[in-house]
C-alpha positions in Angstrom: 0.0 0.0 0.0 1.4 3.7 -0.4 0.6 5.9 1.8 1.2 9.6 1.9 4.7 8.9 3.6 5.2 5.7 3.0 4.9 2.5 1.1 3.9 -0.2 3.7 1.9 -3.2 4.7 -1.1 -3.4 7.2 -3.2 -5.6 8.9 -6.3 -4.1 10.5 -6.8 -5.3 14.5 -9.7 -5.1 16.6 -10.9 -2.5 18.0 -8.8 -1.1 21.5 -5.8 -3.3 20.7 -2.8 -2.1 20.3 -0.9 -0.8 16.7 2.2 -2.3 16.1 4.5 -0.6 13.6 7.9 -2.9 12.4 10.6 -1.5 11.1 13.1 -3.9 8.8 17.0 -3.8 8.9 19.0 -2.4 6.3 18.8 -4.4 2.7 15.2 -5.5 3.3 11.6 -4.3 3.5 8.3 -4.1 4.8 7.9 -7.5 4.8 10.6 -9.0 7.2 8.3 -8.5 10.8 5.0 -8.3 9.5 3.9 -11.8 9.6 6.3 -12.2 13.1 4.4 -9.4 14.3 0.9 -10.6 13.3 2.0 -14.2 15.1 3.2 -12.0 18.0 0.0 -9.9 18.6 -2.9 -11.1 16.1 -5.8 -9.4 17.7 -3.5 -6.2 17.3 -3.2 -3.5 14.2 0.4 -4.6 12.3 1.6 -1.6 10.7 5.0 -2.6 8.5 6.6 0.5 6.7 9.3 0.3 4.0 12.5 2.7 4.6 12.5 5.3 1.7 16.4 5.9 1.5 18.3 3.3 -0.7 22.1 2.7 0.0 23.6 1.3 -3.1 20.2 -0.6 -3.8 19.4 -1.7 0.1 16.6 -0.2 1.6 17.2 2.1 4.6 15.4 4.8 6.9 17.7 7.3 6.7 21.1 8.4 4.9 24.4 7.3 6.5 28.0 8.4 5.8 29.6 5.3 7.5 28.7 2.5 9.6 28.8 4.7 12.5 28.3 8.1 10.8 25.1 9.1 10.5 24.1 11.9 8.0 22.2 13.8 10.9 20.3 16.2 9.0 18.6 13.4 6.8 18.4 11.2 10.3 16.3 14.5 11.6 14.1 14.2 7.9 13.5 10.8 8.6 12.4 10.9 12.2 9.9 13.9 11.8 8.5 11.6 9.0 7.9 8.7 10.8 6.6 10.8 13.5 3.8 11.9 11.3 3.4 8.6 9.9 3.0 6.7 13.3 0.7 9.8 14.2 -1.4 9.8 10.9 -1.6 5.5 11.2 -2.6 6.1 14.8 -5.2 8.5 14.2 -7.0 6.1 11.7 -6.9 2.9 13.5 -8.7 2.5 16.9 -5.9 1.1 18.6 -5.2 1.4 22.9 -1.4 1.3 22.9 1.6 2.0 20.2 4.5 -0.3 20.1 7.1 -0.8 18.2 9.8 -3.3 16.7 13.2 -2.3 15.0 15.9 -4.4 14.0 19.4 -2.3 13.0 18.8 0.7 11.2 15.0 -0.4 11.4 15.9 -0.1 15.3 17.6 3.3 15.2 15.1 5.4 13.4 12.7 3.7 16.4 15.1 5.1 18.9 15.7 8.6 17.9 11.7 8.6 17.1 11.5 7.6 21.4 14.2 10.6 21.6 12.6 13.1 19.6 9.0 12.8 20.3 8.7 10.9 23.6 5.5 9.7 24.7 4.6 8.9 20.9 5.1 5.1 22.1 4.3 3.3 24.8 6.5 0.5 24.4 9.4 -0.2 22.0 12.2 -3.3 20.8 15.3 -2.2 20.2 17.3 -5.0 18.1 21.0 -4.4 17.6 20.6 -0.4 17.9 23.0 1.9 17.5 23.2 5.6 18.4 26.8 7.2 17.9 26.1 10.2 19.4 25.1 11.9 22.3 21.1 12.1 22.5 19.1 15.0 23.9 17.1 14.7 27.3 13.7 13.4 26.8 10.8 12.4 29.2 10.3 9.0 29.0 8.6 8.2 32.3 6.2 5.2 31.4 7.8 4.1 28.3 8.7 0.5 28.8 11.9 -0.7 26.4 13.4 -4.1 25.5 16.8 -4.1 23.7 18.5 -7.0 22.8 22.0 -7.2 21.5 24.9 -9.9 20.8 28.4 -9.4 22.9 30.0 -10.3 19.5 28.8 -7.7 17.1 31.3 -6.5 15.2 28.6 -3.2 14.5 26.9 -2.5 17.7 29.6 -2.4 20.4 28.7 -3.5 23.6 29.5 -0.2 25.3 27.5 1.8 22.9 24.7 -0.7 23.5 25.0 0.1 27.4 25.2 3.4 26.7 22.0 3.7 25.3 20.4 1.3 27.8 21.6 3.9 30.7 20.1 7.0 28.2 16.6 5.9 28.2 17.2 4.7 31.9 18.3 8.3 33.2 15.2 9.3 30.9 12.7 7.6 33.1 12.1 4.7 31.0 11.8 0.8 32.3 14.7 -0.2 30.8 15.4 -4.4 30.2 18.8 -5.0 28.2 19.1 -8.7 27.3 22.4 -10.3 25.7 23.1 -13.1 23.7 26.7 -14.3 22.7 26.5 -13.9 19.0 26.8 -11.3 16.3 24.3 -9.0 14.7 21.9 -12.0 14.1 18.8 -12.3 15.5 18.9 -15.4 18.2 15.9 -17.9 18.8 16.5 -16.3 22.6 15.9 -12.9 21.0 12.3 -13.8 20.0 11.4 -16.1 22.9 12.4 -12.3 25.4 10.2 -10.3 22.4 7.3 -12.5 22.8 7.4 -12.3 26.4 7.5 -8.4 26.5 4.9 -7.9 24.3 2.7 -10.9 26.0 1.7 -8.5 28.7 0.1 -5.9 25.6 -1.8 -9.2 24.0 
């Protein structure tokens, strides 16, 4: 479906469930959560937009310069976009709750959308984020956050991981950071923790 922001897939929930929006990793699209998200929450809304920025053919949600450069001014773009598209999607649907899931650069626009508009979501999963840079201060009282991460990823260091686990932390957030021993792939353990966070929104 295209939208007025974006292309992207949806499944309509019942009424006063929650919405769920997805957001893929870099080189895929809106279809790599949607049906894990439908299994995850199928009374829910499944919102599944596809990132508009293409890096050398792989789809992304924002420009970057290097693997931990961001272009910033296209990462500020971006976020104010998916702002009014999570806004706009919530508007239509009558949902009770916005979550969502991000995996890479799927989770980073997620994050800097918690940064720059808190309170827009209620709960969010943060797979293999990364923020290089210092984020602003943000009230996040009552936002709940799972982020999940491998001790051997060779593109999310572990310290910037717990770096951004004590941001939303010091922001008031309810903060869960769950390792695995791997790499940047997502682990069977990953989605057994996702499906218990998002049990308690079923």
């Amino acid at each position: 479906m295209l939208g007025p922001d974006y292309t992207f897939r949806e499944r309509a929930g019942l009424p006063a469930r929650p919405i769920l929006f997805t957001f893929h990793g870099t080189g895929r699209d809106e279809n790599q959560f949607f049906d894990f998200a439908t299994r995850l929450l199928p009374e829910a809304t499944v919102v599944s937009p596809r990132g508009d920025v293409s890096e050398n053919g792989a789809l992304r949600f924002f420009v970057r310069l290097a693997q931990d450069r961001y272009d910033m001014a296209d990462l500020a773009r971006a976020t104010e976009k998916m702002a009014r598209f999570v806004t706009s999607q919530k508007t239509l649907h009558d949902s009770v709750g916005v979550i969502g899931i991000g995996y890479s650069n799927g989770a980073n626009i997620l994050a800097n959308v918690l940064i720059e508009h808190p309170g827009l979501f209620d709960a969010a999963v943060l797979m293999h984020p990364l923020i290089p840079f210092a984020p602003k201060p943000a009230d996040l009282a009552g936002t709940d956050i799972l982020i999940t991460a491998g001790r051997g990823d060779p593109i999310c260091p572990e310290d910037s991981t717990e770096a951004l686990a004590r941001y939303f932390s010091q922001q008031k957030a309810m903060v869960t950071l769950e390792w695995h021993d791997s790499g940047h792939d997502i682990r069977p353990s990953e989605i057994e923790l996702i499906r218990r966070f998002l049990a308690r929104f079923a």
